[in-house]
SEKOL-680939 format. One line per field, with one value per residue (C-alpha): residue number from 1; residue in one letter; y, x, z. Coordinates in steps of 0.05 Angstrom, whole numbers, plus 5000, padded with zeros to 4 digits. Example, Ala and Ser with C-alpha at 12.3 -4.5 7.8 and 13.67 -1.06 7.14 Angstrom:
// residues 2
n: c(1, 2) $
res: c(A, S) $
yy: c(4910, 4979) $
xx: c(5246, 5273) $
zz: c(5156, 5143) $
END
This chain:
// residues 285
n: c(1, 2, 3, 4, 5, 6, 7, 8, 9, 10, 11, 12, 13, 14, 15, 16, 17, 18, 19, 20, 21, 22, 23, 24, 25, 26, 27, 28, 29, 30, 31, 32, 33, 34, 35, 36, 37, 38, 39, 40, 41, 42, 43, 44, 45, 46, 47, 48, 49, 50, 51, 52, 53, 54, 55, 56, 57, 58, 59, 60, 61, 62, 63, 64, 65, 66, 67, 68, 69, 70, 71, 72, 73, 74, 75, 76, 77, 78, 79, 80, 81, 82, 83, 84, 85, 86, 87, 88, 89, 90, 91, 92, 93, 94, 95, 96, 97, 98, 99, 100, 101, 102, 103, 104, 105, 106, 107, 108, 109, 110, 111, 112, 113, 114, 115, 116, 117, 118, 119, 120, 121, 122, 123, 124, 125, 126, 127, 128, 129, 130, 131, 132, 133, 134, 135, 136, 137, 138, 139, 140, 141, 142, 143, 144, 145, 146, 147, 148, 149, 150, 151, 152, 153, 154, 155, 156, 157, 158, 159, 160, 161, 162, 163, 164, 165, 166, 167, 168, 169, 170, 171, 172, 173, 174, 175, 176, 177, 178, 179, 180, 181, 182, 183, 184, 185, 186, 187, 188, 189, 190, 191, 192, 193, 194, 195, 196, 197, 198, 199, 200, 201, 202, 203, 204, 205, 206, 207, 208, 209, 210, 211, 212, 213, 214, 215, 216, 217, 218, 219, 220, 221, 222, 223, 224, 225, 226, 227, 228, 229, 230, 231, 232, 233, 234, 235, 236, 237, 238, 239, 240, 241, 242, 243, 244, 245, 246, 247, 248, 249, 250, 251, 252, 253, 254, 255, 256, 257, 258, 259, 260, 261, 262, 263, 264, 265, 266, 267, 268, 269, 270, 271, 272, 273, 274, 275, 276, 277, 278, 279, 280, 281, 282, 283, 284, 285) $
res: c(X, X, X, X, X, X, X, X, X, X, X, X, X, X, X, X, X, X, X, X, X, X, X, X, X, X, X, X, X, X, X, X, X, X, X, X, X, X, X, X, X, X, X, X, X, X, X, X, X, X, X, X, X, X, X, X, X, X, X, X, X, X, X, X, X, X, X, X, X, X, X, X, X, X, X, X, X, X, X, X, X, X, X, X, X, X, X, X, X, X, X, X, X, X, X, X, X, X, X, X, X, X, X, X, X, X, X, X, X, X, X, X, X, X, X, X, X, X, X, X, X, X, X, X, X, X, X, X, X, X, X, X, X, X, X, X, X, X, X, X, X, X, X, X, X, X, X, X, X, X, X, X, X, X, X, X, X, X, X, X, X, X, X, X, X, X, X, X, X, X, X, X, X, X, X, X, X, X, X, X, X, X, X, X, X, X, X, X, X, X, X, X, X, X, X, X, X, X, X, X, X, X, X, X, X, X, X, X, X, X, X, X, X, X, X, X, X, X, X, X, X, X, X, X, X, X, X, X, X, X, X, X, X, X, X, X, X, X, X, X, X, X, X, X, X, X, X, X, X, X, X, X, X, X, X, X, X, X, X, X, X, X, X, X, X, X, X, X, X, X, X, X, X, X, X, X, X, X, X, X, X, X, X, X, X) $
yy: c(2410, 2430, 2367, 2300, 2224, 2169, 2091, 2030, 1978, 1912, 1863, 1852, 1800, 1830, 1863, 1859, 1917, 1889, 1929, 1894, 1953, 2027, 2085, 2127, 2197, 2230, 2300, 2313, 2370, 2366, 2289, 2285, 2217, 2209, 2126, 2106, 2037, 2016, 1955, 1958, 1993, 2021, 2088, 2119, 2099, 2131, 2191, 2191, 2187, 2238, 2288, 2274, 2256, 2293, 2355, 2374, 2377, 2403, 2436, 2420, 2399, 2436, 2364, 2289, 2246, 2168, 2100, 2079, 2043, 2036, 2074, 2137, 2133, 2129, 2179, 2201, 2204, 2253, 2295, 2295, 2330, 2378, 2393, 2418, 2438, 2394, 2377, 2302, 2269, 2190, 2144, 2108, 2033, 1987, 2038, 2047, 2091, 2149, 2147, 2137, 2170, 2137, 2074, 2071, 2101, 2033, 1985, 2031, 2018, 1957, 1933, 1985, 1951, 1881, 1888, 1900, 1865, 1796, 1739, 1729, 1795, 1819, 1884, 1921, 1974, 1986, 2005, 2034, 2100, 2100, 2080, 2147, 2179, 2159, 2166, 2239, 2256, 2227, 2273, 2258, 2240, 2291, 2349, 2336, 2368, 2320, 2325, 2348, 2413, 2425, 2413, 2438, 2480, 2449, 2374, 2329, 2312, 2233, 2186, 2183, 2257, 2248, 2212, 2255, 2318, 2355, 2357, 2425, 2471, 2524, 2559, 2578, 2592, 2666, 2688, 2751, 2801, 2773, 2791, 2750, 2783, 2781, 2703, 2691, 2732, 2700, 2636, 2653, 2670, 2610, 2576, 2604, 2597, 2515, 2516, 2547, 2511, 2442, 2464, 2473, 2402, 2370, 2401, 2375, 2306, 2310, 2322, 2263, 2213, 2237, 2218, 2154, 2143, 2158, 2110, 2057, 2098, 2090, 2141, 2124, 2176, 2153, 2199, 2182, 2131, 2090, 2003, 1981, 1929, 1924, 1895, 1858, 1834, 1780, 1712, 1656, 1593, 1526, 1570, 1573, 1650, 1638, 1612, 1666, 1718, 1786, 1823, 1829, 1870, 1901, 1966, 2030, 2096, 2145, 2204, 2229, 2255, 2273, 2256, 2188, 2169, 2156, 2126, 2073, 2011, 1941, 1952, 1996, 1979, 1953, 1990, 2054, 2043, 2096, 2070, 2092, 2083, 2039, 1991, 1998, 1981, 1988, 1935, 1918, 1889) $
xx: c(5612, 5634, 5644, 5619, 5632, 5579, 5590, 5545, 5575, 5540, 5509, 5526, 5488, 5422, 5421, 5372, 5338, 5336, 5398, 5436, 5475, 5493, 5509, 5573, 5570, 5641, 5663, 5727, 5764, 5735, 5740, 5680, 5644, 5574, 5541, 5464, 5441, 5390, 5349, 5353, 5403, 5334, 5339, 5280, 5312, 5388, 5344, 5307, 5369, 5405, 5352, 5330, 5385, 5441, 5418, 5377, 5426, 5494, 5463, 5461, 5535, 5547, 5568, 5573, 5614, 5594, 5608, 5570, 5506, 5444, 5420, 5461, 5443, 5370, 5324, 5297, 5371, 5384, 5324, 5340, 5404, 5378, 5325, 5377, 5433, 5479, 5533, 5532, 5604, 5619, 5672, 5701, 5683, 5719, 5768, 5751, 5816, 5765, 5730, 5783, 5773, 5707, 5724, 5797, 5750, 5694, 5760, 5778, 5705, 5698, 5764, 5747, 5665, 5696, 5738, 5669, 5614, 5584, 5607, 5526, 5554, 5484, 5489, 5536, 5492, 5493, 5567, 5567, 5552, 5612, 5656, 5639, 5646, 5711, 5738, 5707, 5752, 5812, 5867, 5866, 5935, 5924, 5894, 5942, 5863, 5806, 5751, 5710, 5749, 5747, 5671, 5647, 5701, 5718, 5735, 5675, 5673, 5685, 5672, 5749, 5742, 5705, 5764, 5828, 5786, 5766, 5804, 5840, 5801, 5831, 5772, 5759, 5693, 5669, 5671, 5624, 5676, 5674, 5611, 5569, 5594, 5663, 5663, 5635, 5678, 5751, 5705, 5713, 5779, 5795, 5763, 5794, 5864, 5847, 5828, 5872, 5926, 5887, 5894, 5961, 5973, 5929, 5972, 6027, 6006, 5970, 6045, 6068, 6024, 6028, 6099, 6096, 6035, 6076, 6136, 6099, 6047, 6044, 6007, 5998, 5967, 5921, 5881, 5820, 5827, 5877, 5863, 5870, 5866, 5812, 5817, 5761, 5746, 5688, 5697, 5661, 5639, 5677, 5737, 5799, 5813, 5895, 5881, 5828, 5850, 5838, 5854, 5793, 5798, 5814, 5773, 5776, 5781, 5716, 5733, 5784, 5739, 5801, 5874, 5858, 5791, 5771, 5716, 5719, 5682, 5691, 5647, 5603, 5545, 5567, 5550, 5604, 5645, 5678, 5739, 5796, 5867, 5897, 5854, 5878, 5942, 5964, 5959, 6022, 6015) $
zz: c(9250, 9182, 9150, 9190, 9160, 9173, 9182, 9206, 9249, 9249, 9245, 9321, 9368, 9378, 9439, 9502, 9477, 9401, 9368, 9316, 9284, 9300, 9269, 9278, 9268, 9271, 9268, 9216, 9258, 9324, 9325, 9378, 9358, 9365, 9372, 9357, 9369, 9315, 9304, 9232, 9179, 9139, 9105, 9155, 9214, 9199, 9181, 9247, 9286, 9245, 9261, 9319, 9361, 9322, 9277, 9333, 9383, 9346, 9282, 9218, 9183, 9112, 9090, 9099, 9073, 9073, 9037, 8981, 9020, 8998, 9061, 9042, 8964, 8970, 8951, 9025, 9036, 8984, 8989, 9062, 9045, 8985, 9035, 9086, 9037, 9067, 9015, 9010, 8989, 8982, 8981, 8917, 8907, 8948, 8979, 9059, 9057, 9029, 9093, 9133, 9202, 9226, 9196, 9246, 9298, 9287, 9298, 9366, 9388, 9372, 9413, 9472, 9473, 9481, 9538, 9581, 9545, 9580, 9544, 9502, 9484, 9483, 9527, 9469, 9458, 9536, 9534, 9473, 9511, 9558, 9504, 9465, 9534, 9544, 9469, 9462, 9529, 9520, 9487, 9409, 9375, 9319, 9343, 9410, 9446, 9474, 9431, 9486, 9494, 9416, 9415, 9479, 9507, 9568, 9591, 9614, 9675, 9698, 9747, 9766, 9778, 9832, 9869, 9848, 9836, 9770, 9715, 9699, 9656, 9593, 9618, 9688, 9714, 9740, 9815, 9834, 9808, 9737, 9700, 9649, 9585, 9607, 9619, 9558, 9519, 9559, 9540, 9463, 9462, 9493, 9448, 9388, 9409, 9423, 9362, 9322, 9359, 9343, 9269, 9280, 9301, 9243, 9195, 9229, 9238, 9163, 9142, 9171, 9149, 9080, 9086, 9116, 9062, 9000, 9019, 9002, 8940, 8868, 8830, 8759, 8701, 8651, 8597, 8557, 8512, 8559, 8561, 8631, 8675, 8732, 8805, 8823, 8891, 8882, 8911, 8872, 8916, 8918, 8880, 8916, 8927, 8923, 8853, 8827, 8773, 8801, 8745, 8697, 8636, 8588, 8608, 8565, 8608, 8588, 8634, 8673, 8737, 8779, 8788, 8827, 8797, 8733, 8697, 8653, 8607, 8589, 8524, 8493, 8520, 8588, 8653, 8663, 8736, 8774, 8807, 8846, 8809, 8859, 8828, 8752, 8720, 8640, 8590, 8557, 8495) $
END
């Protein structure tokens, strides 16, 4: 609950009980996902969810990370978050990639929702709950743990335990000769060496996909000063999109905020963008 990303799926059919979208709340290390059905995507109702159904029952995160929504660049957003000194982070324009875990995680629950759903499709927000249930206990291809044993400390129980008998636990539960202090203190330890083992395994895995990542990467450098070209992604009606230019330009880069993004200008007066450098290439003249 260090650092938690936040997505809205939708618009989906409205549901029986008038949901059309819902808000994913996921956990970076832990990976435990968390699923709200909402009627609307309004600022005051991702607050009241956050608070009320989340904050209050795992704590407050020290940040969140989120695209670049209206919702989550308001102003009750952001004095939500100065109000609870919760760092808030977002993603660059047009690049998902920067939010990358709960927007994978939307495509698993989406494909996992429609394999039960009635064909009106109407009753999503009624398996939206055992979908979470049976993502946050399955065992997690990074962290090689369920998230349920990361988060909680033990694996949820399930209906299928019920036939073949409950699921083997890291922690075992105290007879008479065990007393209170001494469970709760194998209980930590067990804890720890989950999750230091889980850390283990993201490192691992974050190894790996940084390689397969950078076969196919390009990083290019620019400095202050630098004429560019820009990547746009607008469509314009009745134009073909095969025959659109997507390259607008030429842009001059203002500031260099980091090694991938940068900010830049068309003219001196036009509005400043902050864009990611995948999205910029140098003018040859």
């Amino acid at each position: 609950m260090e650092r938690v990303a936040l997505d809205i799926i939708g618009p989906l059919p409205i549901s029986y009980k008038n949901n059309k979208y819902a808000l994913i709340v996921t956990d970076y290390f832990t990976k435990w996902v968390e699923g709200f059905p909402m009627p609307d995507m309004e600022t005051t109702t991702i607050v009241d969810n956050l608070v009320n159904h989340f904050f209050c029952r795992f704590g407050i995160p020290c940040q969140m990370h989120s695209d670049q929504g209206r919702q989550f660049e308001s102003g009750l957003f952001k004095e939500l978050c100065a109000k609870l000194k919760i760092d808030k982070t977002r993603t660059t324009s047009f690049r998902p990639q920067s939010n990358g875990l709960v927007e994978r995680y939307n495509r698993t629950l989406e494909n996992t929702i429609s394999k039960y759903i009635s064909k009106n499709q109407r009753d999503w927000d009624e398996q939206l709950p055992w979908a979470l249930m049976a993502y946050n206990s399955s065992e997690h291809e990074t962290t090689k743990f369920s998230p349920s044993m990361l988060m909680l400390g033990r694996e949820i129980q399930l209906p299928v335990d019920l036939i073949y008998g409950p699921h083997p636990q890291e922690i075992e539960y105290p007879d008479e000769t065990v007393s209170h202090n001494d469970y709760v203190k194998n209980m930590q330890e067990s804890i720890w060496k989950v999750s230091a083992k889980a850390r283990q395994n993201i490192s691992k895995n974050s190894d790996k996909q940084k390689r397969q990542y950078d076969v196919k990467a390009h990083e290019n450098t620019y400095k202050t000063g630098d004429v560019v070209w820009l990547y746009t992604f607008n469509r314009k009606p009745k134009l073909s999109p095969k025959l659109q230019r997507n390259w607008d330009g030429p842009y001059f880069v203002v500031e260099v905020i980091s090694d991938l993004i940068y900010k830049i200008k068309k003219t001196a007066t036009s509005k400043m963008q902050i864009v990611h450098h995948d999205r910029l290439k140098t003018i040859l003249w």
